[in-house]
N, CA, C and O atoms as CSV, one atom per row, in Angstrom:
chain,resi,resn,atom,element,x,y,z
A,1,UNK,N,N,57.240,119.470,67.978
A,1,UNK,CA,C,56.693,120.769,67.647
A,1,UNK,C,C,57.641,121.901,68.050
A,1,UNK,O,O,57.971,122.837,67.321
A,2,UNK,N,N,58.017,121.697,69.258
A,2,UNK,CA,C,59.260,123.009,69.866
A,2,UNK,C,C,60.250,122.679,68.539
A,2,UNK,O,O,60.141,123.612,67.743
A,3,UNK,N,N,60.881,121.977,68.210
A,3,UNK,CA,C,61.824,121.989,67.605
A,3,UNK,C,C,61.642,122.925,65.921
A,3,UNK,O,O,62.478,123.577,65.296
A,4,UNK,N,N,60.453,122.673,65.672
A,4,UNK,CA,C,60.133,122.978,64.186
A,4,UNK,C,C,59.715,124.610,64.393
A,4,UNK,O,O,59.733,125.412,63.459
A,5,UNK,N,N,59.316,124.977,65.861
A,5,UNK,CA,C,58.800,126.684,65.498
A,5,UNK,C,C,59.949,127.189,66.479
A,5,UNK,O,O,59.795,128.092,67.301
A,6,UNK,N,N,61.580,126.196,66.190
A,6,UNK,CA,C,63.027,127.143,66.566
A,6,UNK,C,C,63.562,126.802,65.331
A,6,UNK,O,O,64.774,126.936,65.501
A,7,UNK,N,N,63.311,126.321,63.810
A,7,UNK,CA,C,63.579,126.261,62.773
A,7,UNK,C,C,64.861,125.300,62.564
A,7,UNK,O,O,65.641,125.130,61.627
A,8,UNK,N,N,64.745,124.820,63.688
A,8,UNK,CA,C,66.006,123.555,63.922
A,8,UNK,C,C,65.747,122.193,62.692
A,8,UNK,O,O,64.785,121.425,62.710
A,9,UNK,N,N,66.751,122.179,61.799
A,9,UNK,CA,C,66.868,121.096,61.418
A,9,UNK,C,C,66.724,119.661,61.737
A,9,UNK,O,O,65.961,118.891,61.153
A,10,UNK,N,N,67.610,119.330,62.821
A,10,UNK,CA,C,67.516,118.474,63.400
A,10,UNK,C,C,67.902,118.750,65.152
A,10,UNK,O,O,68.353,119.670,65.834
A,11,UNK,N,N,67.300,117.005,65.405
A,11,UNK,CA,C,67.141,117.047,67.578
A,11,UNK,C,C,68.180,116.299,67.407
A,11,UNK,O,O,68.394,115.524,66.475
A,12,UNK,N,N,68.905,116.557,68.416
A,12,UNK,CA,C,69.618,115.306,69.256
A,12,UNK,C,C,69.173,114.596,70.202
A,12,UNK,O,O,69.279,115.118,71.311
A,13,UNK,N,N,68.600,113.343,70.151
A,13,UNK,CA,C,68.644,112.410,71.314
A,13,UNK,C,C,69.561,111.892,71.757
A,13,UNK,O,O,70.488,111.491,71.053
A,14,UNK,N,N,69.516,111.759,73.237
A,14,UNK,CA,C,70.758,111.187,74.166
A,14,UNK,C,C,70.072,109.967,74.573
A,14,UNK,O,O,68.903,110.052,74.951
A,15,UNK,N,N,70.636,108.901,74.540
A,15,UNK,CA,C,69.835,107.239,74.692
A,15,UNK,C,C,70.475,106.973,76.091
A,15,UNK,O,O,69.852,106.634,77.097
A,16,UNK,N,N,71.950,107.203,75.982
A,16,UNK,CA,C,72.467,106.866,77.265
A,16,UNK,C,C,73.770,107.615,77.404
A,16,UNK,O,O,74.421,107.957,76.418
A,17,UNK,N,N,74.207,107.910,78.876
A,17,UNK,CA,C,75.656,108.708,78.740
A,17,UNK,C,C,75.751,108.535,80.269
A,17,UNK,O,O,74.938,108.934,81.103
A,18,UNK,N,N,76.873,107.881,80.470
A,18,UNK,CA,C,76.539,107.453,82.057
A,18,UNK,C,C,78.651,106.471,82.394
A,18,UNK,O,O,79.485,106.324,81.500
A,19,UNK,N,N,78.757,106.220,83.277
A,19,UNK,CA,C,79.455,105.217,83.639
A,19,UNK,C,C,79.171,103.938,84.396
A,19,UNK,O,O,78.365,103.890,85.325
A,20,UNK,N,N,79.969,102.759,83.894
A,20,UNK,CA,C,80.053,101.231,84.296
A,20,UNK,C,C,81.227,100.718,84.666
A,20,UNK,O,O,82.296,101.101,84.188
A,21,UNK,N,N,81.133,99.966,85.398
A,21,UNK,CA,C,82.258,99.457,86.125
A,21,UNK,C,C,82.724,98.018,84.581
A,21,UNK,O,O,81.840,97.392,83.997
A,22,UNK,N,N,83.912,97.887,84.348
A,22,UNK,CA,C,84.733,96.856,83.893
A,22,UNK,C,C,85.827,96.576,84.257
A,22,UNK,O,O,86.518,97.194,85.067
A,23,UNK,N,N,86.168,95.271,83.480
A,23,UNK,CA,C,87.359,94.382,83.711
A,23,UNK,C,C,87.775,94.015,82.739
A,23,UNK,O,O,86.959,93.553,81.942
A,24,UNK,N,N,89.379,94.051,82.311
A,24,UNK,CA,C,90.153,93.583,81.372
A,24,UNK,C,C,90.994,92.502,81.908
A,24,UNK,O,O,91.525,92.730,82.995
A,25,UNK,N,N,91.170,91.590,81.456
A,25,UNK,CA,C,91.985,90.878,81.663
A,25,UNK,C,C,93.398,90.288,80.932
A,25,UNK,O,O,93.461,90.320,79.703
A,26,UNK,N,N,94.469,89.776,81.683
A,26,UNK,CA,C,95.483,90.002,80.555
A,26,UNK,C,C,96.559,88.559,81.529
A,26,UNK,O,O,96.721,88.403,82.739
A,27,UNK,N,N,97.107,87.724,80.300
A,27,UNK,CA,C,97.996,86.686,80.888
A,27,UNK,C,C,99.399,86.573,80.189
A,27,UNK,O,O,99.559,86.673,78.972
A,28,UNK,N,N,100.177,86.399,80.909
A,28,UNK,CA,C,101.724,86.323,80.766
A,28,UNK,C,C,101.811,85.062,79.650
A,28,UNK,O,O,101.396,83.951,79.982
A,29,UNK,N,N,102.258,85.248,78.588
A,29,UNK,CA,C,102.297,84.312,77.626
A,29,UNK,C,C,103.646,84.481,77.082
A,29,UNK,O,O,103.752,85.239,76.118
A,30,UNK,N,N,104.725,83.888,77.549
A,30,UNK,CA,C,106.016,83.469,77.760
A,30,UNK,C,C,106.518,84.649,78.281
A,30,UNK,O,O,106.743,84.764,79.486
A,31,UNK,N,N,106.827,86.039,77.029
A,31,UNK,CA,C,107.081,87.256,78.260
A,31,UNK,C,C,106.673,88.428,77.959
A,31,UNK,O,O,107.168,89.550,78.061
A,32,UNK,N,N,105.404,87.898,77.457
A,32,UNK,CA,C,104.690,89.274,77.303
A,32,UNK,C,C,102.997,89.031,77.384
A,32,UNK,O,O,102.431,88.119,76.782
A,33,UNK,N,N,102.274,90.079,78.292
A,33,UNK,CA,C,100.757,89.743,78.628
A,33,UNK,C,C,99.831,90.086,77.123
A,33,UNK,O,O,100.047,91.052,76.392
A,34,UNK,N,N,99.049,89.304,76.960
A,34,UNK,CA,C,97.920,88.990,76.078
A,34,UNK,C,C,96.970,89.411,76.477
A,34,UNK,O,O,96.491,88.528,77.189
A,35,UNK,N,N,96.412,90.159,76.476
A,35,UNK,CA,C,95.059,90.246,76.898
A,35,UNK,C,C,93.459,89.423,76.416
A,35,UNK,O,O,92.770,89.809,75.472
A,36,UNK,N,N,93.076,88.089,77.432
A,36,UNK,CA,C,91.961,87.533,76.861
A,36,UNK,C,C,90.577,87.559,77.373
A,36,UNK,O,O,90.375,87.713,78.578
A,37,UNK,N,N,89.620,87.420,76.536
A,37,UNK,CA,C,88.050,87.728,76.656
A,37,UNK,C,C,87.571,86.797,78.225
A,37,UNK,O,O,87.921,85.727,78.723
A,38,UNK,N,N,86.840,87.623,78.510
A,38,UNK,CA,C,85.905,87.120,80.007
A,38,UNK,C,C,85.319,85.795,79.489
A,38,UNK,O,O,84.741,85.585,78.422
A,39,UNK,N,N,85.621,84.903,80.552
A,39,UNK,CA,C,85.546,83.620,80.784
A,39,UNK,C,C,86.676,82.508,79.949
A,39,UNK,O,O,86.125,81.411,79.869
A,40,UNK,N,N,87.472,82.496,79.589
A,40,UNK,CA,C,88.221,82.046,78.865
A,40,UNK,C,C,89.126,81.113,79.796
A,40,UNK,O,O,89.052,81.567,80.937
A,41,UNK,N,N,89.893,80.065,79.757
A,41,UNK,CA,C,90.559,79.612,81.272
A,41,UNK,C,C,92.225,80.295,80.732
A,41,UNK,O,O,92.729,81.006,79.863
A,42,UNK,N,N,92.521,79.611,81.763
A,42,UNK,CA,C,93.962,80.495,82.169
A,42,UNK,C,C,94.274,79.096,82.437
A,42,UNK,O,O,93.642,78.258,83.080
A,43,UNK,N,N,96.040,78.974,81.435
A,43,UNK,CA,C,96.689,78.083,81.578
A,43,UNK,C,C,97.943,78.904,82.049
A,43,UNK,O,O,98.765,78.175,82.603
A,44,UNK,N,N,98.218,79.891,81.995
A,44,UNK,CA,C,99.881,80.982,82.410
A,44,UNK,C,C,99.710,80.754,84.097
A,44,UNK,O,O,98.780,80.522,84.870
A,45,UNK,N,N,101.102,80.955,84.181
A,45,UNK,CA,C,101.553,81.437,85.430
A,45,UNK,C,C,100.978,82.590,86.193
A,45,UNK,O,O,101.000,82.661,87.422
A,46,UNK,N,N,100.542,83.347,85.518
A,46,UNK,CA,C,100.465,85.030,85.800
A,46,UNK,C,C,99.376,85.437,85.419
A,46,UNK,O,O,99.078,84.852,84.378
A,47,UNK,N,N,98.333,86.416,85.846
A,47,UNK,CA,C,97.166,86.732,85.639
A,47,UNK,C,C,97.286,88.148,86.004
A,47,UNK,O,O,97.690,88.348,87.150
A,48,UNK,N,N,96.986,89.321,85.180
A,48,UNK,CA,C,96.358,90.597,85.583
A,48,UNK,C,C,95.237,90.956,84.990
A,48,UNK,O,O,94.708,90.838,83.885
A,49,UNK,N,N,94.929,91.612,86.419
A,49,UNK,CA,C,92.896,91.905,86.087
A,49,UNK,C,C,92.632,93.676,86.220
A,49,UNK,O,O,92.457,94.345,87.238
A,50,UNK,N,N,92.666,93.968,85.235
A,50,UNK,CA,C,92.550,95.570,84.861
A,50,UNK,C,C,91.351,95.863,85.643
A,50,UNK,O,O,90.586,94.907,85.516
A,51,UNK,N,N,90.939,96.608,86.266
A,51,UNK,CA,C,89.400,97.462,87.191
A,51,UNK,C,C,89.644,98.741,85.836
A,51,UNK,O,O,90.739,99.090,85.395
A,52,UNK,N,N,88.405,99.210,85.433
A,52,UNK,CA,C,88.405,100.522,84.586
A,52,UNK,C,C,86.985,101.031,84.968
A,52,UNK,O,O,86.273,100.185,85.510
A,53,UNK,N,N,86.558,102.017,84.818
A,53,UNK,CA,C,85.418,102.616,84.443
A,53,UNK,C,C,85.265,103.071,83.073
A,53,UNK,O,O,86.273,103.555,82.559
A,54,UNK,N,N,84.290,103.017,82.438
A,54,UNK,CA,C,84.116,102.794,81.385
A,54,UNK,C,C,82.574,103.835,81.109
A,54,UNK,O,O,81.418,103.681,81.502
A,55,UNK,N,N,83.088,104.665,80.445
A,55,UNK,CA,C,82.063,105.990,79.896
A,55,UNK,C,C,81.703,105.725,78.824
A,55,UNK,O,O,82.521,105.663,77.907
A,56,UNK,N,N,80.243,105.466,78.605
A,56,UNK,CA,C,79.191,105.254,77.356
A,56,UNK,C,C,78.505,106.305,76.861
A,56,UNK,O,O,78.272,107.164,77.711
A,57,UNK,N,N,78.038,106.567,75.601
A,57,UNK,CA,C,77.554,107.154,75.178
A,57,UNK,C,C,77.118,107.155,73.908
A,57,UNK,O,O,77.918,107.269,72.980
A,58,UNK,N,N,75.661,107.014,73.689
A,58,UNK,CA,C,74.874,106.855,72.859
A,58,UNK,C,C,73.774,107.977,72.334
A,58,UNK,O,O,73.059,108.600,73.119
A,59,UNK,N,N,73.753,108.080,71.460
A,59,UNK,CA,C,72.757,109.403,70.964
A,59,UNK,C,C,72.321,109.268,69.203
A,59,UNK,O,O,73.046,108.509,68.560
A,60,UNK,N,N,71.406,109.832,68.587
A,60,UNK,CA,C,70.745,109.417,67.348
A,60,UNK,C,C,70.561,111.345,66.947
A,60,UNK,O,O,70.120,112.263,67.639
A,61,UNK,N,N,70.964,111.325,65.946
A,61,UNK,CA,C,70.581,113.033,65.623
A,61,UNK,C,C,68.519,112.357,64.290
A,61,UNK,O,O,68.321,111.448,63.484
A,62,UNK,N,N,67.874,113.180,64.703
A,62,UNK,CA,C,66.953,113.032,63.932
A,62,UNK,C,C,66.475,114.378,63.097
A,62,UNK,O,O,66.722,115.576,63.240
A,63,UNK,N,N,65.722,113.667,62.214
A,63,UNK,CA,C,64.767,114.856,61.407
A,63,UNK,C,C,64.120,115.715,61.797
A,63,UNK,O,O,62.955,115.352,61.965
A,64,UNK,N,N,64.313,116.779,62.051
A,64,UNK,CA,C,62.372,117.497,62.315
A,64,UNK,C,C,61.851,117.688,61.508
A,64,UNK,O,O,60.853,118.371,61.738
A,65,UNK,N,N,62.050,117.315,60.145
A,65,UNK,CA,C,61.041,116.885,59.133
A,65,UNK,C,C,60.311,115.950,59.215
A,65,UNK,O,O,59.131,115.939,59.565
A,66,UNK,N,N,60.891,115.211,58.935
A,66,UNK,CA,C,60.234,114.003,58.690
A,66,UNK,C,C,60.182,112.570,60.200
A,66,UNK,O,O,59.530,111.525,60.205
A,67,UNK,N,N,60.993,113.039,61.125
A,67,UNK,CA,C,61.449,112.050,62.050
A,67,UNK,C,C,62.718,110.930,61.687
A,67,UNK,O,O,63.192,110.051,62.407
A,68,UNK,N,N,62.986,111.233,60.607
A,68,UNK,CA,C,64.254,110.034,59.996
A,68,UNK,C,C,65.537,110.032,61.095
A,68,UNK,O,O,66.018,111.063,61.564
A,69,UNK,N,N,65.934,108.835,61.370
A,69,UNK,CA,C,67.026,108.806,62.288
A,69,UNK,C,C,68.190,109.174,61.200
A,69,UNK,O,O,68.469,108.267,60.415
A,70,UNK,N,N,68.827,110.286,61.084
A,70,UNK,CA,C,70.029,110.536,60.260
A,70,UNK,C,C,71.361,109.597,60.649
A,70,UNK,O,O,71.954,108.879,59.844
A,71,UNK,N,N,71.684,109.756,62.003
A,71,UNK,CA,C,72.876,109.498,62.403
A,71,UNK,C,C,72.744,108.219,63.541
A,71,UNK,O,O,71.537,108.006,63.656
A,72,UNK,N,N,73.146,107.732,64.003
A,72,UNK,CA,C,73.127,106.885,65.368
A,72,UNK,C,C,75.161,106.775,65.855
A,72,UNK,O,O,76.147,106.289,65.301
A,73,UNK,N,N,74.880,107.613,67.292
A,73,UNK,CA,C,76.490,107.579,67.493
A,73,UNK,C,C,76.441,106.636,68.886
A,73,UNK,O,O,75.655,106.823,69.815
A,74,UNK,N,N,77.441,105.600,68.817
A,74,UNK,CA,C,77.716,105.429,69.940
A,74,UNK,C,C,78.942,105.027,70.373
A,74,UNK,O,O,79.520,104.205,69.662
A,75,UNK,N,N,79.522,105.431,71.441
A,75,UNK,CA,C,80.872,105.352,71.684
A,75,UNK,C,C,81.057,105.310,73.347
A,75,UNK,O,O,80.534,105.979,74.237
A,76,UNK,N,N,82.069,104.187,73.369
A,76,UNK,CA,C,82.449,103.861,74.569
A,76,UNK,C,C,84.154,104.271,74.917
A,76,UNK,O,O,84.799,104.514,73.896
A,77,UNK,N,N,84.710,104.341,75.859
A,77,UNK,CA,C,86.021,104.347,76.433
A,77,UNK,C,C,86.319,104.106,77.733
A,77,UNK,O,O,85.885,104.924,78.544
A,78,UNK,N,N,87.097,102.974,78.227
A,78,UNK,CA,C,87.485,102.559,79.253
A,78,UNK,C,C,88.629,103.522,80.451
A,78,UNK,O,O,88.840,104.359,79.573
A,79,UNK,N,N,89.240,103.904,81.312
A,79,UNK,CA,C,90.122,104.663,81.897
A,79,UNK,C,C,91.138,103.493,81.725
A,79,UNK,O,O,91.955,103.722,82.617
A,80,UNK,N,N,91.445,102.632,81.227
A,80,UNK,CA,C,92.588,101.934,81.296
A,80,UNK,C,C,92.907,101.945,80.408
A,80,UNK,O,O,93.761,101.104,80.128
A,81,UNK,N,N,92.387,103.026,79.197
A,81,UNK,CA,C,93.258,103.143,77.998
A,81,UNK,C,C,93.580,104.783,77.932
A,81,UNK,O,O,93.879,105.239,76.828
A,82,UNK,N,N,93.540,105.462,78.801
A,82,UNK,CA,C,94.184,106.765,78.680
A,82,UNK,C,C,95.288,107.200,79.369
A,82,UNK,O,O,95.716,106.369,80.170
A,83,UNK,N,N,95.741,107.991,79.327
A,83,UNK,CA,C,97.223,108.530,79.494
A,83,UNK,C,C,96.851,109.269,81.422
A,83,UNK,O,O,95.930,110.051,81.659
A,84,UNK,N,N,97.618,108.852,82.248
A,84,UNK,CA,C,98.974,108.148,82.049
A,84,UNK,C,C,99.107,106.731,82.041
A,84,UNK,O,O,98.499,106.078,82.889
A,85,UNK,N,N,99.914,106.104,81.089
A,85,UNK,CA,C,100.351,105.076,81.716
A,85,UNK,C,C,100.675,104.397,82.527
A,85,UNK,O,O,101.746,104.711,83.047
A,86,UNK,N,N,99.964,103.128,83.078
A,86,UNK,CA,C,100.384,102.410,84.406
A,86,UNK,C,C,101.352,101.481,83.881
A,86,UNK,O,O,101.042,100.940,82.820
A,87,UNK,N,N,103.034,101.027,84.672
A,87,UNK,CA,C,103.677,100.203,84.437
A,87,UNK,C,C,103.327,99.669,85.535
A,87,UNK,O,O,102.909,100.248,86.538
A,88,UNK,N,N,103.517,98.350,85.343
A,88,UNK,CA,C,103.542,97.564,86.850
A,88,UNK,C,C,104.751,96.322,86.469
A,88,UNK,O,O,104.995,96.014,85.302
A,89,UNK,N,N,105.521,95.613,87.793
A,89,UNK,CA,C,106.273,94.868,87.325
A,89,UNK,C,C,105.560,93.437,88.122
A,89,UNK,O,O,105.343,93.409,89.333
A,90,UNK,N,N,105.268,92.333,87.213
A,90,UNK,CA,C,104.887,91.273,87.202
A,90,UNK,C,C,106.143,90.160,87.932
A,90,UNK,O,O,107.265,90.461,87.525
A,91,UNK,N,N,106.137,89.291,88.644
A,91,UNK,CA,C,107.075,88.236,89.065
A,91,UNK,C,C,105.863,87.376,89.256
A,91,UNK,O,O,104.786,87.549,89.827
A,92,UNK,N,N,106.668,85.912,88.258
A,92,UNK,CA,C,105.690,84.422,88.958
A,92,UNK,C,C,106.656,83.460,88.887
A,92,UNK,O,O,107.815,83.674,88.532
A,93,UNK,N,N,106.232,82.471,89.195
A,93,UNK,CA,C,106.686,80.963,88.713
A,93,UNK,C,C,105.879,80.217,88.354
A,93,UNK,O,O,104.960,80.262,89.171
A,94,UNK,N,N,105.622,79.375,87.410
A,94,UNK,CA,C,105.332,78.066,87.093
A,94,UNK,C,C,105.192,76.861,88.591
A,94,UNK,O,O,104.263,76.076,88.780
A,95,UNK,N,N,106.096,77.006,89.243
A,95,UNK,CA,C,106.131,76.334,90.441
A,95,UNK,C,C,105.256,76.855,91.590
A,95,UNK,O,O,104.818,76.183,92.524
A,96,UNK,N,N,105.090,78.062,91.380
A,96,UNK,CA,C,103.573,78.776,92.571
A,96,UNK,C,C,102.427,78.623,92.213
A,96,UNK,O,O,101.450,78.423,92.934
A,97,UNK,N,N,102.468,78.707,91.099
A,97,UNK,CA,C,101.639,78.362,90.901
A,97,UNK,C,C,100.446,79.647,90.465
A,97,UNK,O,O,100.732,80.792,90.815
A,98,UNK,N,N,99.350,79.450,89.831
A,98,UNK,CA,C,99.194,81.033,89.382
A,98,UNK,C,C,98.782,82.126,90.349
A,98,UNK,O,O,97.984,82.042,91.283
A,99,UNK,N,N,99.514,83.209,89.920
A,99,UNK,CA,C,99.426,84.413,90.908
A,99,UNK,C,C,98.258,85.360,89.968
A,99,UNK,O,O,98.173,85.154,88.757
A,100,UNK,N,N,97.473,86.295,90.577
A,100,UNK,CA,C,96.702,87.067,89.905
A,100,UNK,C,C,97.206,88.654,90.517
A,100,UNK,O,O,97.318,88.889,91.720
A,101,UNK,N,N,97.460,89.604,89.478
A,101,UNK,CA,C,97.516,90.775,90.330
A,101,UNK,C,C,96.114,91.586,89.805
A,101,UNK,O,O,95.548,91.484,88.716
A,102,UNK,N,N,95.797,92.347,90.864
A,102,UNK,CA,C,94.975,93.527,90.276
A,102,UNK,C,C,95.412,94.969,90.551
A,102,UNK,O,O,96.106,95.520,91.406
A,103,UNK,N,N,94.554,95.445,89.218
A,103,UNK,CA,C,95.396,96.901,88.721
A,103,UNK,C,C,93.944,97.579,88.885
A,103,UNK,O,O,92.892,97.112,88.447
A,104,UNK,N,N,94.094,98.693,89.555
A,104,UNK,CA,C,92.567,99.797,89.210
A,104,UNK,C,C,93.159,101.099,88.819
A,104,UNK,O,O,93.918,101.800,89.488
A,105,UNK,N,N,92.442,101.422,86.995
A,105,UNK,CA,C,92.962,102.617,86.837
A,105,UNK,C,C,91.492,103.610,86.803
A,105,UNK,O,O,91.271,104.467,85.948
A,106,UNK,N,N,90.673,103.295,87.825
A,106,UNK,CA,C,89.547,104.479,88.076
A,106,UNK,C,C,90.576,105.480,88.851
A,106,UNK,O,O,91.550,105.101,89.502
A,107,UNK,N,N,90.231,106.631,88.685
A,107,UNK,CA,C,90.205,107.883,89.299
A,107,UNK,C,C,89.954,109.327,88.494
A,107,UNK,O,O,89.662,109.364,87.298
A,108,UNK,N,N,90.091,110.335,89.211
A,108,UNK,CA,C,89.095,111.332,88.881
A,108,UNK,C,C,89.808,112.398,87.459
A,108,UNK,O,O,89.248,113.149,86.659
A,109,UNK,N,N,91.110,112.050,87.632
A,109,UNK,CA,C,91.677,112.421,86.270
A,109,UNK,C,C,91.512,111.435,85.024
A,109,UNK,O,O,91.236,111.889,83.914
A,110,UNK,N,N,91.651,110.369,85.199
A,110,UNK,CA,C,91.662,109.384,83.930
A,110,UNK,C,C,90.328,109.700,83.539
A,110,UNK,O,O,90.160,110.121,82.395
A,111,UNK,N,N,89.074,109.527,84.523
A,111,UNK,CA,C,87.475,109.840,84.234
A,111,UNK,C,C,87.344,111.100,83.601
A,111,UNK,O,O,86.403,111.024,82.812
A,112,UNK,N,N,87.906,112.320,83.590
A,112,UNK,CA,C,88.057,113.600,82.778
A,112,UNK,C,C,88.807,113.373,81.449
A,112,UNK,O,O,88.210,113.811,80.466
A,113,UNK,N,N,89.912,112.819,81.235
A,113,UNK,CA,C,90.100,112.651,80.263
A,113,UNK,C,C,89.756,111.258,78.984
A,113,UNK,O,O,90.091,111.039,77.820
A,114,UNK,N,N,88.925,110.584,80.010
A,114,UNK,CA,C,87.853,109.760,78.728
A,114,UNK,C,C,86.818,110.789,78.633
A,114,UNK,O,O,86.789,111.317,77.522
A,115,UNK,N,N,86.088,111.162,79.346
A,115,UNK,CA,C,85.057,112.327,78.803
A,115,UNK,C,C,85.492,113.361,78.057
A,115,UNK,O,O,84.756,113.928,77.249
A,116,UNK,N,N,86.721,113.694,78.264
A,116,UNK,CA,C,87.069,114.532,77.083
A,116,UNK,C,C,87.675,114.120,75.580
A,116,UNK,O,O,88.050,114.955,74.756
A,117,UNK,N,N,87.694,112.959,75.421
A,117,UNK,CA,C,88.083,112.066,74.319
A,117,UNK,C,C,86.604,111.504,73.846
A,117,UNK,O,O,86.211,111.472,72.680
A,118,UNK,N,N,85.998,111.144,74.812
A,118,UNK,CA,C,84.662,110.397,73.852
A,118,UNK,C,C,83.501,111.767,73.527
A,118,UNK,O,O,82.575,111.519,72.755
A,119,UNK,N,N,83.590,113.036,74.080
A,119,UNK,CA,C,83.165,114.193,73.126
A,119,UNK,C,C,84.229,114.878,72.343
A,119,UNK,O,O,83.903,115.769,71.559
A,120,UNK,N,N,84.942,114.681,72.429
A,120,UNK,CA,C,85.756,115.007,71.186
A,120,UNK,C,C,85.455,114.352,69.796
A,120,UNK,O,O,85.388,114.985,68.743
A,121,UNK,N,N,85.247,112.709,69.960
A,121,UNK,CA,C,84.851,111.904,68.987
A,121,UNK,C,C,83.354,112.140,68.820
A,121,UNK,O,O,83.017,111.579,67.777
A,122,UNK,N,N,82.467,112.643,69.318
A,122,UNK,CA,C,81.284,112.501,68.767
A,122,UNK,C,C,81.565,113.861,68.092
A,122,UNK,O,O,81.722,113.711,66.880
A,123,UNK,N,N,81.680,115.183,68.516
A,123,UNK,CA,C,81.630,116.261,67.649
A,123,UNK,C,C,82.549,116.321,66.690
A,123,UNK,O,O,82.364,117.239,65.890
A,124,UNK,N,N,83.559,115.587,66.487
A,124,UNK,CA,C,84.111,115.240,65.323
A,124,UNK,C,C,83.555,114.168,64.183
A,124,UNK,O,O,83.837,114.035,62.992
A,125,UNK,N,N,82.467,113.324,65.234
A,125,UNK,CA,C,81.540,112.290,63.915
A,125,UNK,C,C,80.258,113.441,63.362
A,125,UNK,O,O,79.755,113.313,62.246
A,126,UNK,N,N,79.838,114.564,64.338
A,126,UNK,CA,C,78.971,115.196,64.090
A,126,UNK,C,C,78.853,115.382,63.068
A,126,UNK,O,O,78.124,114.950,62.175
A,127,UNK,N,N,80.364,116.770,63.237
A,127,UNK,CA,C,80.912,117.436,62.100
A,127,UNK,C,C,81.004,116.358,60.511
A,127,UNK,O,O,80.160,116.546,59.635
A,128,UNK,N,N,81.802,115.577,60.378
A,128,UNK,CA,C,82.067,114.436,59.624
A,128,UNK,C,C,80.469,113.992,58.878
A,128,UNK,O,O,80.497,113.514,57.744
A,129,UNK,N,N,79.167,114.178,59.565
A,129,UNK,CA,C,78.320,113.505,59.545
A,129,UNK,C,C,78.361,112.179,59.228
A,129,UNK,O,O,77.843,111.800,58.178
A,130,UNK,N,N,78.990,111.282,60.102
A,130,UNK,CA,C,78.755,110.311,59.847
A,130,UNK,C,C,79.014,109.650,61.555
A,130,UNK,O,O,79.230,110.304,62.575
A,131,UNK,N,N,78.931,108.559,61.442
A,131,UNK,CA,C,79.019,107.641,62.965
A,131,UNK,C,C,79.752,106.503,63.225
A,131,UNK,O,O,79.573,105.636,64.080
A,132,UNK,N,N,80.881,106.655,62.095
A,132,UNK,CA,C,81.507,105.553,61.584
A,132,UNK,C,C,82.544,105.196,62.174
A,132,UNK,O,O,82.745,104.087,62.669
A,133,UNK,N,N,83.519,106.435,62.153
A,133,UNK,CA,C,85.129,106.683,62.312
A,133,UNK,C,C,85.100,106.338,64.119
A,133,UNK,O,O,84.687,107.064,65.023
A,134,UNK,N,N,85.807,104.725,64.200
A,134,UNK,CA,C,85.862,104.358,65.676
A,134,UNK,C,C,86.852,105.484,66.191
A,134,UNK,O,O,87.546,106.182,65.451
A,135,UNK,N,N,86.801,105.564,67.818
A,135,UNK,CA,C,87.377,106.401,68.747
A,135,UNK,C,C,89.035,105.783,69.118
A,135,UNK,O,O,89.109,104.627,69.533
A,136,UNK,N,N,90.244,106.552,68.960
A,136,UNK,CA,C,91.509,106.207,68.826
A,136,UNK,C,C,91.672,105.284,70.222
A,136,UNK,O,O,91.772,106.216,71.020
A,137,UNK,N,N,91.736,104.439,70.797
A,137,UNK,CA,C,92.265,104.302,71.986
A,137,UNK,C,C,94.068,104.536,71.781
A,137,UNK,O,O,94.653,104.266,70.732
A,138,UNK,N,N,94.668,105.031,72.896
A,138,UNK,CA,C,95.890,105.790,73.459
A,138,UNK,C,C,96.068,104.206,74.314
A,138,UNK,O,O,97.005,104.026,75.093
C-alpha cells in the first residue's frame, strides 16, 4: 500500500546482502596451478588454498501493480578476485612430498572494492533491465 500512494512503479526487495567466508583451491599441474572444485583429491606436489570473503547479494525488483517479480538479481564476488594482485612464489618436490600453502586475501580494502564492483553490477543490470549480464571478475 505505501508503495502505490508514493506512485512508485516498482519495490525493491533485498533477499540477502551480507558476507561468507570461502575457499579456493588451486594445484601445481606441471608448472602452472589449476584451480580444482572442493573435495576433489590431489595427486600434485603442491597445493594452494585461497581464504576469500565473499559478498552476496540478492534482490527481486517487483510490481506494485500487480505483485509480478520483474527482475531477480543475484550476484556474488569473492576478495580473491580483485585488484591487487597477490603473487606468491611456490617451491615443492615430488620427493616431500605434498606441501600445502595458504593464501588469505580478506582485508578491509579488497572488501570495499568487491562492494563496489558487485553494486556497480546490479545498477548496471538495473539500468539494462535485465539480470543476466554475469559480473566481470578482474
Amino acid at each position: 500500500m505505501l508503495a502505490r500512494g508514493s506512485n512508485a512503479e516498482t519495490l525493491l526487495q533485498i533477499i540477502e546482502i551480507g558476507w561468507v567466508q570461502g575457499t579456493r583451491s588451486f594445484v601445481l599441474d606441471q608448472h602452472r596451478f589449476e584451480e580444482i572444485a572442493h573435495g576433489n583429491s590431489v595427486s600434485s606436489s603442491a597445493l594452494v588454498v585461497v581464504a576469500e570473503a565473499i559478498f552476496k547479494f540478492q534482490a527481486r525488483v517487483i510490481s506494485v501493480d500487480n505483485g509480478e517479480i520483474l527482475m531477480n538479481i543475484e550476484i556474488s564476488q569473492g576478495t580473491s578476485r580483485v585488484s591487487p594482485r597477490q603473487t606468491i612464489e611456490v617451491t615443492s618436490s615430488p620427493l616431500d612430498g605434498l606441501s600445502t600453502h595458504f593464501i588469505d586475501t580478506d582485508g578491509p580494502d579488497r572488501r570495499r572494492e568487491v562492494v563496489s564492483e558487485v553494486m556497480a553490477a546490479f545498477f548496471s543490470r538495473l539500468a539494462q533491465g535485465t539480470a543476466s549480464p554475469p559480473l566481470g571478475n578482474k
